[in-house]
C-alpha positions in Angstrom: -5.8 -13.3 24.0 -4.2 -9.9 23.5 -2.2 -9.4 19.8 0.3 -6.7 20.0 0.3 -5.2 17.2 3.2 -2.7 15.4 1.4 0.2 13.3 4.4 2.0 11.1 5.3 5.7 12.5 5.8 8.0 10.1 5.3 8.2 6.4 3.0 5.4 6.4 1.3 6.1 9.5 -1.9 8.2 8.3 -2.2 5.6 5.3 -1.9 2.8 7.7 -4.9 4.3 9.7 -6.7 4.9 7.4 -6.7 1.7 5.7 -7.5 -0.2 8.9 -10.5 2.6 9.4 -12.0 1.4 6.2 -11.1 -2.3 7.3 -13.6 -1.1 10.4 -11.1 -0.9 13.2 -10.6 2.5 14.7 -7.1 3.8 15.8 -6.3 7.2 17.2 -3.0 8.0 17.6 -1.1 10.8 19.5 1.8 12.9 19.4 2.6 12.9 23.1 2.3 8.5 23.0 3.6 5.7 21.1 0.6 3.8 22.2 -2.5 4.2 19.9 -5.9 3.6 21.3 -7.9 0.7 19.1 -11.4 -0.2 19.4 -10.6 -3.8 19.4 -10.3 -4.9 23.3 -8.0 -8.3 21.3 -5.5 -5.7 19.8 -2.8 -4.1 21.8 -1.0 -1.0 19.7 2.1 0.9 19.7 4.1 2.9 16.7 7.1 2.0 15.8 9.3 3.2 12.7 8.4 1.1 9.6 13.2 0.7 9.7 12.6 -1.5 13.0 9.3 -3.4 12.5 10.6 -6.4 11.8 13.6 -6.9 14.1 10.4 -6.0 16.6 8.5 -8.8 15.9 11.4 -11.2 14.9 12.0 -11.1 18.3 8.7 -11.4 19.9 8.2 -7.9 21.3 5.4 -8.0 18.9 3.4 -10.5 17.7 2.9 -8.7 14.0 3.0 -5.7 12.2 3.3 -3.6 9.4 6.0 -2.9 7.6 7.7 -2.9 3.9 9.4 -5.5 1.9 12.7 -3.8 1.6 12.9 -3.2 5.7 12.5 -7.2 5.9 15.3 -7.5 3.6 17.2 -4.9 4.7 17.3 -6.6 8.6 16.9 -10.0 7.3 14.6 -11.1 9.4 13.0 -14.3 10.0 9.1 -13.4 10.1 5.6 -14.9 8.4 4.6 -13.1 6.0 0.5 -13.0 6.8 0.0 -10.4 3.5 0.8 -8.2 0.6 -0.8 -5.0 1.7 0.2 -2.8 -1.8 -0.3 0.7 -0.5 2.1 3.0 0.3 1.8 6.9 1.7 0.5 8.6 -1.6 -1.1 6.2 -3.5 -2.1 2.6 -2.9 0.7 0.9 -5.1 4.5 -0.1 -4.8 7.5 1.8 -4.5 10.4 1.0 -5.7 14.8 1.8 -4.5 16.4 3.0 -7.4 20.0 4.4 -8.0 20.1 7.8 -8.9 23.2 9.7 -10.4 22.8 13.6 -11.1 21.5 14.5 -14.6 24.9 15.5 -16.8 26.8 13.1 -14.7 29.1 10.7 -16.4 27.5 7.6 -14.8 25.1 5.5 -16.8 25.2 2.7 -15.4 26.3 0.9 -11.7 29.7 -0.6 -13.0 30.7 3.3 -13.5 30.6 3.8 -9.5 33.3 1.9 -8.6 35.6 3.5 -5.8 32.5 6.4 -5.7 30.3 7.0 -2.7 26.8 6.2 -2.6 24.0 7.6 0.2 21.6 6.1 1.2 19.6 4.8 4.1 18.9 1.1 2.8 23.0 0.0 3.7 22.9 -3.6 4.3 20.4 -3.7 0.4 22.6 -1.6 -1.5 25.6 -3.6 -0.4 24.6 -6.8 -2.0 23.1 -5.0 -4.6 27.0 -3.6 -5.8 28.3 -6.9 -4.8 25.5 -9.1 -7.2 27.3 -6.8 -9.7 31.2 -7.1 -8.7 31.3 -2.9 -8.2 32.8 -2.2 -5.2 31.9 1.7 -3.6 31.8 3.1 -0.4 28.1 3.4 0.8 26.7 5.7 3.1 24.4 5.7 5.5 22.4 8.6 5.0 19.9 10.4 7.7 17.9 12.0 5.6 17.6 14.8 2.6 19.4 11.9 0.8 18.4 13.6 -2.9 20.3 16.6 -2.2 23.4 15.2 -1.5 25.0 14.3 -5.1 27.5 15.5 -6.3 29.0 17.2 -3.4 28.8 14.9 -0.8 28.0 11.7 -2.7 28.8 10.7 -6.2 24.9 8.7 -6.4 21.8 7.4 -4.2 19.9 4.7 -3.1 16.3 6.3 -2.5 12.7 5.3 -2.3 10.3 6.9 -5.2 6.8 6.6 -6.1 6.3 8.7 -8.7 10.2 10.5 -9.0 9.3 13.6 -8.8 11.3 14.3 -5.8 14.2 13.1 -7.8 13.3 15.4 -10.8 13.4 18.0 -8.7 16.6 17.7 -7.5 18.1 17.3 -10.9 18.7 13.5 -10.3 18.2 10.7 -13.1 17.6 6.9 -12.5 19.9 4.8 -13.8 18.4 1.2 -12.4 16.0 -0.3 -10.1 17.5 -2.2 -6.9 14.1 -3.4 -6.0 10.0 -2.9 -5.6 8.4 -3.3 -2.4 4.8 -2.8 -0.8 3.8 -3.3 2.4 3.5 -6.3 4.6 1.4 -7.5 6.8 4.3 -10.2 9.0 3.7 -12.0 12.5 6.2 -13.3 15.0 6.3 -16.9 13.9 5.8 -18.5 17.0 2.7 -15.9 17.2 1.3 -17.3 14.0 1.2 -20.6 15.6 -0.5 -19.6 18.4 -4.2 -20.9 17.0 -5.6 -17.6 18.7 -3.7 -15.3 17.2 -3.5 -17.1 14.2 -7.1 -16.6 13.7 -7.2 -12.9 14.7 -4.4 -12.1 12.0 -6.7 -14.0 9.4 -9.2 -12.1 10.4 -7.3 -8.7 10.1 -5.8 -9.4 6.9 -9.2 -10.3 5.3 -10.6 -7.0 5.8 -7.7 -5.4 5.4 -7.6 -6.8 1.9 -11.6 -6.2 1.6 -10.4 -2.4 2.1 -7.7 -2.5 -0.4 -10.0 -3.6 -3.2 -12.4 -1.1 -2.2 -10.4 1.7 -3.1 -11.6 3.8 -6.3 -14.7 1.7 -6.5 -17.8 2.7 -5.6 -21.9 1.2 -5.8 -24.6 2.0 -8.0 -28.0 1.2 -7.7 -30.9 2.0 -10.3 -34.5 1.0 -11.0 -35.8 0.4 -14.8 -38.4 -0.9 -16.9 -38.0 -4.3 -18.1 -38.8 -2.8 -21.2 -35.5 -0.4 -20.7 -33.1 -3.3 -19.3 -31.1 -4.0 -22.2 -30.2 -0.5 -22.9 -29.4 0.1 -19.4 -26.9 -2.9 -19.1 -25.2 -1.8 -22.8 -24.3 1.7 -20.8 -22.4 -0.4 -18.4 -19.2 -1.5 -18.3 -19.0 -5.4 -20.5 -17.0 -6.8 -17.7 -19.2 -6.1 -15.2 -21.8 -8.0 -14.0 -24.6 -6.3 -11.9 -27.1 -7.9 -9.9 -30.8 -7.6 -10.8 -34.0 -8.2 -9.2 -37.6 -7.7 -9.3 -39.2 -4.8 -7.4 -43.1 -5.2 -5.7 -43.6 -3.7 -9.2 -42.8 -7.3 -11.9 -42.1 -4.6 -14.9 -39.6 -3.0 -12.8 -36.7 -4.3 -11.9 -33.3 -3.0 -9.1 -30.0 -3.1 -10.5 -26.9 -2.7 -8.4 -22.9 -3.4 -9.6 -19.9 -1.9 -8.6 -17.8 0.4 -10.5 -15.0 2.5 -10.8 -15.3 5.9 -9.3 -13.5 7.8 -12.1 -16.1 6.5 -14.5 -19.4 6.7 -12.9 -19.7 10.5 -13.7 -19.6 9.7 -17.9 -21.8 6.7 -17.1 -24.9 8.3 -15.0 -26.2 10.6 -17.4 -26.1 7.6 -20.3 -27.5 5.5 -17.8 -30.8 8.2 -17.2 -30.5 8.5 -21.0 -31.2 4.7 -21.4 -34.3 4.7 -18.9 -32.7 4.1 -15.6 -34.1 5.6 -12.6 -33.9 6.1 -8.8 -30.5 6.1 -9.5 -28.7 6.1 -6.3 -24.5 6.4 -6.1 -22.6 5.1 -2.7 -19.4 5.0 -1.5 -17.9 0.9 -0.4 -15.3 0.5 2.4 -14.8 -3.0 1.9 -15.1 -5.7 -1.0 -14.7 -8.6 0.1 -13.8 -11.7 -2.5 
């Protein structure tokens, strides 16, 4: 059984790598192939633009891959949908199509477009987005560079945004959301009734999730006296709940939890403060529920 396998070129390519590095798979792409190496002998590879990914394995050419929300629903196309992945290329969240006007503009809301132009590279979305709200403009395909294209050569956008900055920055203001997406993890659905394949996609999208809650966290593991225990487990967090056990030593005992990464640094010193011990920080890749 070979899986062929769609991994998103571009923007979410090193994120996509990454993610299924800390899953435990290894990928190594190139500039000069569209055919990544894997170190899973079951998993065939290649890049393809995150636009196309699910036409791709609509059709068969691959049995799954990755790809976002909005390009499903932009090509309408008939797929399984194994997983929510939420990452995206900066951070590991969603991102979200919003219609942008340029600050100053006169435009506050969508039913002030009607008979403007509108950019964007989402077409097919933004069209049944005006039509949902009777507004009827002339939308664009853009190619790229979309944000600097108001006013001059279009009256307002359609663009992707994590955090807005980019759209800060070229003077743009949102005036709605069209719609949030995150990542997907979709398979050919004649693919995901292959029992084989099935199975290997379960498997992916396991530790692929394992990785995903991972992220931020980190282990801690400390020895203390029974006698200390109590204030030791006050310095940590309420809602976690650590393991302990006994060491060779029955007065002393190992505790290890999980914790967020931004917080262990206030929490260590309290932690030697309260008696702890052999304290000993390390990093997860997966976390599996």
């Amino acid at each position: 059984m070979t899986l062929k396998l769609g991994i998103p070129k571009g923007s979410l390519e090193h994120a996509t790598v990454d993610l299924f590095r800390r899953a435990g798979f290894n990928i190594t792409t190139s500039s000069r192939s569209y055919f990544p190496s894997i170190d899973d002998p079951e998993i065939e590879c290649m890049l393809i633009r995150a636009q196309e990914m699910a036409r791709y394995v609509e059709d068969g050419i691959l049995d799954a891959g990755l790809t976002g929300r909005d390009w499903i629903e932009e090509n309408e196309a008939d797929v399984h949908a194994v997983a929510d992945l939420v990452y995206a290329k900066q951070s590991f969240g969603k991102v979200r199509w919003v219609l942008a006007v340029p600050e100053g503009s006169p435009f506050h809301s969508v039913r002030d477009l009607e008979g403007k132009v509108i950019a964007t590279e989402l077409v097919q979305t933004a069209k049944r987005y005006l039509a949902k709200h009777g507004v009827k403009a002339k939308v664009e395909f853009s190619w790229g560079a979309t944000e600097v294209k108001p006013p001059v050569l279009a009256d307002a956008i359609v663009e992707v945004t994590e955090t807005g900055s980019s759209l800060r920055a070229n003077k743009l203001k949102i005036i709605d959301t069209i719609l949030e997406s995150n990542t997907q993890l979709i398979a050919n659905k004649a693919s995901w009734q292959d029992p084989a394949k099935r199975q290997k996609l379960e498997d992916i999208r396991m530790l692929l999730e394992g990785a995903i809650n991972a992220l931020g966290k980190v282990g801690l593991m400390l020895n203390v006296h029974q006698d200390h225990l109590e204030r030791v487990l006050g310095v940590l967090p309420a809602l976690k709940r650590p393991t302990i056990s006994h060491l060779s030593d029955e007065s002393w005992l190992a505790v290890n939890t999980i914790l967020d990464e931004t917080t262990v640094r206030d929490i260590i010193p309290r932690l030697k403060q309260a008696g702890a011990q052999g304290i000993v920080e390390y990093p997860l890749n997966k976390i599996v529920m």
